[in-house]
MDTraj code that builds the backbone (N, CA, C; nanometers):
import mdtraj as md
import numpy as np

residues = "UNK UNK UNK UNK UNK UNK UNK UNK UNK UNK UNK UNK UNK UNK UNK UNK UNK UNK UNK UNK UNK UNK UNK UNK UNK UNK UNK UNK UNK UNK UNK UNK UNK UNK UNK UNK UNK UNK UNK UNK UNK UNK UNK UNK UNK UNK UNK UNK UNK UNK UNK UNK UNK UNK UNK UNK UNK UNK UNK UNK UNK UNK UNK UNK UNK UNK UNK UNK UNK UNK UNK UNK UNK UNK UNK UNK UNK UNK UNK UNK UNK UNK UNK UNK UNK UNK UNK UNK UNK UNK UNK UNK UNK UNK UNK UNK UNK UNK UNK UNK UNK UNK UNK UNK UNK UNK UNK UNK UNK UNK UNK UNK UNK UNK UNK UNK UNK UNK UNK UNK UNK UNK UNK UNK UNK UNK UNK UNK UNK UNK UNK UNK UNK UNK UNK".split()
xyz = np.array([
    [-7.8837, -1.4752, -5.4629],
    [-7.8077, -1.4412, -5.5804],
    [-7.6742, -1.3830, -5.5348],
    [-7.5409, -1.4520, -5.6256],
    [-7.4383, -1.3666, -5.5650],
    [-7.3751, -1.3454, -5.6650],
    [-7.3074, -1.2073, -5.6632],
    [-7.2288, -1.1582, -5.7363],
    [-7.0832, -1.1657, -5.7118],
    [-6.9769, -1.1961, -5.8578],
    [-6.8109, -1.1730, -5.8238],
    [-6.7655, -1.0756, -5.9141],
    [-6.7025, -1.0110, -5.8848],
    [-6.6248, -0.9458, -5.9780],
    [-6.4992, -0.9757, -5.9959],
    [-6.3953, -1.0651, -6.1040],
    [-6.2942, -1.0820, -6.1627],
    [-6.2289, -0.9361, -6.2102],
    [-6.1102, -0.8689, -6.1719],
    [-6.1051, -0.7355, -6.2835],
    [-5.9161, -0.7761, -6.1966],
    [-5.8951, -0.6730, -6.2822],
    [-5.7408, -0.6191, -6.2676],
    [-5.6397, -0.7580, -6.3161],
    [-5.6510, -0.7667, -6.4383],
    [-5.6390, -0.8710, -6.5423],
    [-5.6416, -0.8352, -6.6802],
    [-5.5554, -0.9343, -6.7871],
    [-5.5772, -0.9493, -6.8872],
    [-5.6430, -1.0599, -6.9127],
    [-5.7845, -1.0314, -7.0632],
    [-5.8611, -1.1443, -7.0659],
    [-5.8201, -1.2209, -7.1817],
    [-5.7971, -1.3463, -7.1187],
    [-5.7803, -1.3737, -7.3011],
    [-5.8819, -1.4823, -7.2962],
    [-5.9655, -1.4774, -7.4196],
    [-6.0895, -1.5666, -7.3693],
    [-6.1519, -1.6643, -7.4696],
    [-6.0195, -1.7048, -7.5573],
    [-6.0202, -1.8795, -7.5945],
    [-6.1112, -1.8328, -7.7159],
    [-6.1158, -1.7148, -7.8124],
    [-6.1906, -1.7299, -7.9006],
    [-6.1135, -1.7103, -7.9990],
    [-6.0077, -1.6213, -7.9681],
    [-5.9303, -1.5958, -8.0846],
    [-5.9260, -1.4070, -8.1067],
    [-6.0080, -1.3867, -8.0113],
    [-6.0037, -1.2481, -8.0108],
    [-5.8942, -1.2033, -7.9526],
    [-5.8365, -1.0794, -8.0069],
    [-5.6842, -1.0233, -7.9028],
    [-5.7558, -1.0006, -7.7789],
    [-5.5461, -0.9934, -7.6342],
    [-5.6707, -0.9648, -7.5531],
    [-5.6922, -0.8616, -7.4901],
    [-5.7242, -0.8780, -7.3819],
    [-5.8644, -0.7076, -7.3829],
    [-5.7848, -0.7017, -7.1685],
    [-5.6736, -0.6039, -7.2195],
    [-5.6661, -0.5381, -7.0768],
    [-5.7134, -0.4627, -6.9747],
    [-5.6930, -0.4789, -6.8532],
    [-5.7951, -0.4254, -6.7678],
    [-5.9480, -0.4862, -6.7589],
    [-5.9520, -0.5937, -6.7942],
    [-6.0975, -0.6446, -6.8104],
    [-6.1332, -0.6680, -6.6670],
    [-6.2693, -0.7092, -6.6932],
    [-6.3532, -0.7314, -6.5738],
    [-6.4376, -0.8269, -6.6137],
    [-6.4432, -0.9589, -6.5390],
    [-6.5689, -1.0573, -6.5623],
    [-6.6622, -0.9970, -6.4658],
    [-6.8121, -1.0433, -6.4432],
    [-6.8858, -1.0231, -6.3745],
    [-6.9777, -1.1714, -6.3689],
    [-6.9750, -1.2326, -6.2583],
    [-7.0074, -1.3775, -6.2837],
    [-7.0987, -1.3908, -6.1442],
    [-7.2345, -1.4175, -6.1793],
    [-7.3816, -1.4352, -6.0881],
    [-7.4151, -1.6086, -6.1015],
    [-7.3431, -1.6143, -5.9431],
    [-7.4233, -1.7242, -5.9298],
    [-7.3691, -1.8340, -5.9780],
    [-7.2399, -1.8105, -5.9866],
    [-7.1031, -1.9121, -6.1175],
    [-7.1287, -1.8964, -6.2274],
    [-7.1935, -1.8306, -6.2835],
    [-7.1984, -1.8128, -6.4488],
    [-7.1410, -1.6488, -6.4898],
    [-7.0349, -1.6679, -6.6020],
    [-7.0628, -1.5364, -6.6072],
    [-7.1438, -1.4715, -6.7193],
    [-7.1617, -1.3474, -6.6630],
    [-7.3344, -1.3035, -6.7041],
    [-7.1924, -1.1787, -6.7794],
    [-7.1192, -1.1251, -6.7627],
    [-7.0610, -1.0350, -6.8658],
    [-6.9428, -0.9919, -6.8911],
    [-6.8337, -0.9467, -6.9586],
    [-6.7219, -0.9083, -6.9824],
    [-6.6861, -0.8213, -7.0642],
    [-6.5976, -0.7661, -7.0300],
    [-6.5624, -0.6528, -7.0799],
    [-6.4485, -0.5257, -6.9688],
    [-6.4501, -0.3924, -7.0752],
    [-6.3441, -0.3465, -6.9702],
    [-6.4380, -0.3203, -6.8614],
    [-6.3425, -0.3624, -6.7497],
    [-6.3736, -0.3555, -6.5820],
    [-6.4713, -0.2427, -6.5779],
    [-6.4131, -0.1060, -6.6225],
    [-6.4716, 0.0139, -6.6091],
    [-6.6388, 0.0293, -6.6916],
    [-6.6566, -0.0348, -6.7865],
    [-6.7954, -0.0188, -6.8986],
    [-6.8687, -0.1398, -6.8402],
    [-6.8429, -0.2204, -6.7210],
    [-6.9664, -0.3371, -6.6781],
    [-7.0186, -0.2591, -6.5912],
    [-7.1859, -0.3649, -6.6294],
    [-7.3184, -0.2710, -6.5727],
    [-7.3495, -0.3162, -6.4146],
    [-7.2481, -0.3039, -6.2515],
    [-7.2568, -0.3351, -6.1867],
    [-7.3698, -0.3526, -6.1082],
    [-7.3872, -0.4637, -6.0409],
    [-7.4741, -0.4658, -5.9660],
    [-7.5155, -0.3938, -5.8350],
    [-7.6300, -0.3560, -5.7894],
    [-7.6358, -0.3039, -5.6462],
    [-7.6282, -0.3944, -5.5603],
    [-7.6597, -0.5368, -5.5920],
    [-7.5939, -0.6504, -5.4668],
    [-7.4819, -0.6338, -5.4678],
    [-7.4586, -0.7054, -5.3005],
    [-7.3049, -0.7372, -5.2189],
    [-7.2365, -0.7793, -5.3435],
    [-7.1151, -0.7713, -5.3805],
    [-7.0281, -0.8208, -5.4502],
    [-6.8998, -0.8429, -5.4431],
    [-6.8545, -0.9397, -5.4565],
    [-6.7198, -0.9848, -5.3569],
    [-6.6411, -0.9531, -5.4940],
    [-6.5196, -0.9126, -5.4702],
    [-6.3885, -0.8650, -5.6078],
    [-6.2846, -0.9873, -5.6216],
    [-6.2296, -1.0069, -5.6852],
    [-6.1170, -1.1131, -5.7159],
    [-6.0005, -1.0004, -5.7794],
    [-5.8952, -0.9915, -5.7128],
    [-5.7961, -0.9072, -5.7790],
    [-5.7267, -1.0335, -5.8759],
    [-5.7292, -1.0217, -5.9910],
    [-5.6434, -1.1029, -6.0540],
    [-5.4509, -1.0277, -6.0780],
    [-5.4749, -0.9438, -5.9794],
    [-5.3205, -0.9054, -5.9857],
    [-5.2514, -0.8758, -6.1037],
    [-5.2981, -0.8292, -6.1982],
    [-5.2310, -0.7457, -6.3207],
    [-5.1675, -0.9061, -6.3711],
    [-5.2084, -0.9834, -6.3559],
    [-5.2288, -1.1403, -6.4188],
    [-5.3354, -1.1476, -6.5541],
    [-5.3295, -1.2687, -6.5929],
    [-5.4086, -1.2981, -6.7082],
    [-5.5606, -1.3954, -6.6421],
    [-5.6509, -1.3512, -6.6888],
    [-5.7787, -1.4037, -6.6726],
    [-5.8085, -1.5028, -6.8016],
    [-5.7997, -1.6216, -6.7374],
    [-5.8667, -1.7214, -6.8915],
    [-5.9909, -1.8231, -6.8710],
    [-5.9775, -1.8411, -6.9426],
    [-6.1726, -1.9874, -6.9643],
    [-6.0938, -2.0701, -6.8798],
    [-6.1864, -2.1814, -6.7862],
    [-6.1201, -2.2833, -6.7523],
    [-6.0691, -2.3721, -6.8341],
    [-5.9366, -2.4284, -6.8253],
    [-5.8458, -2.5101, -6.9443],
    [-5.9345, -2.6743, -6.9023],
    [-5.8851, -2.7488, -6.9811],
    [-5.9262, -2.9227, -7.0087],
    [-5.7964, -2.9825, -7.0139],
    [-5.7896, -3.1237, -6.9298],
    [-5.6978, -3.1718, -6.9235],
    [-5.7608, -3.3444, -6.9967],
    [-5.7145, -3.3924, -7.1355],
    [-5.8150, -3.5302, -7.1473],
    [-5.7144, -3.6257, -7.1086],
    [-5.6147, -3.6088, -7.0686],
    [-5.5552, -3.7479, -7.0102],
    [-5.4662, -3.7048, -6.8581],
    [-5.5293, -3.7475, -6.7332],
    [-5.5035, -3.7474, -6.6457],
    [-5.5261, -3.8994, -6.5846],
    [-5.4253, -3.9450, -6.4701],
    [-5.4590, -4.0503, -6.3723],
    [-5.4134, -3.9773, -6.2364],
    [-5.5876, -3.9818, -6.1968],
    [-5.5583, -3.9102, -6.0353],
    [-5.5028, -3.9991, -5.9307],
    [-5.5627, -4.1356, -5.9844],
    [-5.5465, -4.1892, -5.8679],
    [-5.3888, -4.2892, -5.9170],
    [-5.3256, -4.2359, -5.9944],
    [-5.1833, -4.2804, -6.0671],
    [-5.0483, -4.2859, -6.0295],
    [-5.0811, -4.1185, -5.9672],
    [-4.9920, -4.0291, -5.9812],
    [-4.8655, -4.0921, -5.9003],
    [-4.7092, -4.0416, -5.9786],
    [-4.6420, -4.1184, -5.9692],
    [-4.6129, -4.2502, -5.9138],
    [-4.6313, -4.3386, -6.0038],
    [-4.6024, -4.5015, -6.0452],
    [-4.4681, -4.5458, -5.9925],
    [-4.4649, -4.6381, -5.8856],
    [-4.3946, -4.7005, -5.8083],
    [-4.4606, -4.8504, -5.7933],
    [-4.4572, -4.8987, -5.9136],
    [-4.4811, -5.0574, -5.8800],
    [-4.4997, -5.1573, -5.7817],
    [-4.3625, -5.1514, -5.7288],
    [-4.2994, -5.2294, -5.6064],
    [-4.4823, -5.1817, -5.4538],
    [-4.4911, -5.0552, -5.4732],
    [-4.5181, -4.9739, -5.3837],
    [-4.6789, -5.0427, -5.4384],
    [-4.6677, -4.9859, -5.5223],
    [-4.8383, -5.0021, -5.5638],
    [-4.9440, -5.1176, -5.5615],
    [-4.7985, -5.2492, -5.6142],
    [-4.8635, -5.3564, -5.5758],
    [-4.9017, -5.4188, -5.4151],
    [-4.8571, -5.3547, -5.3185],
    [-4.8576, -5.4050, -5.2182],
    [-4.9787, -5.2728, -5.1312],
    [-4.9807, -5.1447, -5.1816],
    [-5.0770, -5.0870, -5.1478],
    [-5.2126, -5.1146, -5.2020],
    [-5.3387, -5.1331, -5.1209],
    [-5.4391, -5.1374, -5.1135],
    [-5.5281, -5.0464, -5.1788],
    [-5.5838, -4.9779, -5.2479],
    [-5.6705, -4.9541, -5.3894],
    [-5.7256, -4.8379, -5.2725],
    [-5.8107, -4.8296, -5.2023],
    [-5.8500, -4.6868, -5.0851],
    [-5.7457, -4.6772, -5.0530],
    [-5.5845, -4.6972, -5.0235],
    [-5.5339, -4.5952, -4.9509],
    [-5.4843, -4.4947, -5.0312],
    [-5.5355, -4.4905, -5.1563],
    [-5.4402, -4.4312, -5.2679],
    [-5.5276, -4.2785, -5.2457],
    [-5.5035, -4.1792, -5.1160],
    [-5.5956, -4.0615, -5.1083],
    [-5.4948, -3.9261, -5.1318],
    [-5.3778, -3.9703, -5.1988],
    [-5.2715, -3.8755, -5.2584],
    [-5.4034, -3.7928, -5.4009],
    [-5.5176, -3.9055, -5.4118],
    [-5.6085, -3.8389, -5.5097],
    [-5.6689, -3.7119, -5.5003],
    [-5.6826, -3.6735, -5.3465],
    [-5.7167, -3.5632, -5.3107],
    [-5.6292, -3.4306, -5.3070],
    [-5.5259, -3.4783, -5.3473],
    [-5.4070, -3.3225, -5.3317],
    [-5.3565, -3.3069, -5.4696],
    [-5.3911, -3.4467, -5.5438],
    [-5.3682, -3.4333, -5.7420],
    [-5.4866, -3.3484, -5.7280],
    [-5.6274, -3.3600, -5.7026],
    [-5.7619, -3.3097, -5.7765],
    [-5.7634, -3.1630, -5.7359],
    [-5.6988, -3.1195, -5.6376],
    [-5.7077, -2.9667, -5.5234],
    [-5.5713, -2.9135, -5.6038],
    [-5.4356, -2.9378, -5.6833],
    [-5.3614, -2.9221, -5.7386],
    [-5.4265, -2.8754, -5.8845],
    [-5.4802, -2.9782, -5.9725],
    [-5.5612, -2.9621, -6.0800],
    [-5.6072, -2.8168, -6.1020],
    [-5.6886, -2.8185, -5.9488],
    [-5.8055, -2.7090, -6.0150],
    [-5.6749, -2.5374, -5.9960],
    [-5.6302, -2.5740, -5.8780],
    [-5.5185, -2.4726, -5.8617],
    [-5.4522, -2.4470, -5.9907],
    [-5.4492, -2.4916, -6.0541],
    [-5.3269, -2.5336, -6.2007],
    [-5.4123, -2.4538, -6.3251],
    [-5.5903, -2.4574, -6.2764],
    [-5.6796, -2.3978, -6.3750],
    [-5.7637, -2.4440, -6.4379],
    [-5.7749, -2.5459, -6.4066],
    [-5.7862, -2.6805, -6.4956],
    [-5.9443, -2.7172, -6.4375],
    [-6.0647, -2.6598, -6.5260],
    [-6.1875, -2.7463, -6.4544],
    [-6.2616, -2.8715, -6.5063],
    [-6.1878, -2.9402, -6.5822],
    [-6.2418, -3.0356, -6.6380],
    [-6.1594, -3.1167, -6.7026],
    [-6.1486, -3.2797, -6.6567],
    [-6.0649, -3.3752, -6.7090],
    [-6.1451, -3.4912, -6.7628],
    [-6.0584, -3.5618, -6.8255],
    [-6.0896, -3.7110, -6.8110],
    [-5.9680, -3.8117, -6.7817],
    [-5.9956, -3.8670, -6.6679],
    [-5.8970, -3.9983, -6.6493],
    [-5.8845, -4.1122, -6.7413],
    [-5.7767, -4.1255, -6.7800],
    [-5.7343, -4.1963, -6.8941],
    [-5.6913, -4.3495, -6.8156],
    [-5.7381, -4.3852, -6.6972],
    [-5.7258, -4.5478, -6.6413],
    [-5.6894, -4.5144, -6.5095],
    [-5.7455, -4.5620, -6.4082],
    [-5.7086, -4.5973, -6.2612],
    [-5.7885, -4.5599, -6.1271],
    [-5.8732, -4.4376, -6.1903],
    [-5.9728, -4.3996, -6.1106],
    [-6.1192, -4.4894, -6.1252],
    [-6.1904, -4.5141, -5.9984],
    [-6.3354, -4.5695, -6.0249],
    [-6.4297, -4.4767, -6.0174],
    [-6.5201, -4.5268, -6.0618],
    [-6.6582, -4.4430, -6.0492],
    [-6.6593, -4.3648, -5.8999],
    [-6.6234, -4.3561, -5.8298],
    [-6.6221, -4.3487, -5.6876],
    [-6.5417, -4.2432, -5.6819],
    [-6.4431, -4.1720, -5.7478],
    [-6.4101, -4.0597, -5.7813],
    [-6.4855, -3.9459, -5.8152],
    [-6.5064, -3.9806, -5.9418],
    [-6.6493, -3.8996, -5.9986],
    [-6.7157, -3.8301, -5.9068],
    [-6.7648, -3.9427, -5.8285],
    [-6.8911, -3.9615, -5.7607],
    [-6.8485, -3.8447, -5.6106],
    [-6.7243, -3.8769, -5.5805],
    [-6.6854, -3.8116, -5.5032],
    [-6.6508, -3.6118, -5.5084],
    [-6.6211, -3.6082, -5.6147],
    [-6.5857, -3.4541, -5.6707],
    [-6.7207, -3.4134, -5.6614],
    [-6.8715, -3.5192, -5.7489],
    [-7.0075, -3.4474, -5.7959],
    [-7.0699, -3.3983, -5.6375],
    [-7.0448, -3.4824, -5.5822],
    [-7.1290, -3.4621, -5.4578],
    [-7.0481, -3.3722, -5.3479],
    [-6.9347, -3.3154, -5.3537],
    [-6.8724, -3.2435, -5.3024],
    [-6.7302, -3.2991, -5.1643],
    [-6.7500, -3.4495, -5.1685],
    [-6.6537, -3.4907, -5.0701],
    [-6.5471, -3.4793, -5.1001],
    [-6.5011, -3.4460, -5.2117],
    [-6.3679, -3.3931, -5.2151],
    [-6.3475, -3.2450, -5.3292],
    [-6.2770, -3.1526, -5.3309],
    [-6.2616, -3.0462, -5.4776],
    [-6.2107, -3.1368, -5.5769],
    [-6.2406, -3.1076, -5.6865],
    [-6.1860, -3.1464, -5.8027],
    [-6.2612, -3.0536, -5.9395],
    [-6.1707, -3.1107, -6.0388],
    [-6.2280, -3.0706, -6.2115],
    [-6.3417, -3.0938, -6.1334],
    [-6.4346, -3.0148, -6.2334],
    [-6.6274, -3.0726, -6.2460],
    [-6.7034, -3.0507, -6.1380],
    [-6.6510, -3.0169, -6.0182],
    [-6.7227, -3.0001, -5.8822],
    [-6.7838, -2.8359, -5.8743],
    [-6.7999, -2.8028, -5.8067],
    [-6.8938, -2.6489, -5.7883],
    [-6.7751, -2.5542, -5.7242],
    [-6.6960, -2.6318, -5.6863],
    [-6.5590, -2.5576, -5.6403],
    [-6.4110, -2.5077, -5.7332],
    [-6.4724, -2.5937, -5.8670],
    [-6.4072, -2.5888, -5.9792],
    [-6.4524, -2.4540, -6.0470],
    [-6.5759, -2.3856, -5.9645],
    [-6.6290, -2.3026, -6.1097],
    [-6.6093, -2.1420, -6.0099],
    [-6.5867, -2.1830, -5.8762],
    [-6.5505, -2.0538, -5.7965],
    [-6.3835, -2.0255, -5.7507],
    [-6.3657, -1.8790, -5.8094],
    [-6.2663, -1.8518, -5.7913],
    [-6.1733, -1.9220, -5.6692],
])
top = md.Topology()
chain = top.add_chain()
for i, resn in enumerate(residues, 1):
    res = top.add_residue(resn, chain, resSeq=i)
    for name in ("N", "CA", "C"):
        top.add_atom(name, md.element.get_by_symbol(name[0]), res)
traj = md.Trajectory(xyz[None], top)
């Protein structure tokens, strides 16, 4: 079991509620199990690793529904003559993505199943992967 602590942040947390400074997530195991101010969560006696969010804003992971990873900037001339695997610029769009906040997309044309497939099983970071859900 592992524990994170998110704190030294504002939360704003996609419900519509104002938001709530100085907060603290507390998230076991990638889920988080509670929120609230930093100071009133019921800490754990396990190891617990901290995330300074730097007097920054803490939010839900955002959704992106139209992305092309394997797209990214369109050069015709270029594209037609490149070969469909060498297109691995996909890996620094999907590691960009999640940097950006972003844990969950859908490609709107150009990626194959083999993408997917690649984020689920961990050969590359992306939206949707287990690396998407840790700080």
């Amino acid at each position: 079991m592992t524990f994170s602590l998110v704190r030294n942040g504002t939360l704003i947390d996609g419900t519509g509620s104002l938001p709530l400074a100085n907060a603290g997530v507390l998230i076991r195991d990638n889920r988080i199990q509670s929120v609230g101010h930093a100071s009133s969560l019921n800490l754990p006696d396990a190891a617990l690793s901290e995330i300074d969010a730097g007097g920054g804003f803490i939010l839900p992971g955002l959704i992106d529904t139209h992305v092309h990873v394997m797209l990214e900037g369109v050069n015709l001339a270029r594209d037609m003559v490149t070969p469909f695997s060498m297109r691995f610029n996909a890996v620094n769009y999907l590691k960009r993505t999640i940097d950006a906040g972003i844990t969950s997309v859908r490609d709107a044309g150009g990626a194959d199943a083999g993408v997917k497939q690649a984020v689920e099983t961990g050969v590359v970071a992306g939206p949707g992967s287990k690396s998407a859900s840790v700080f």
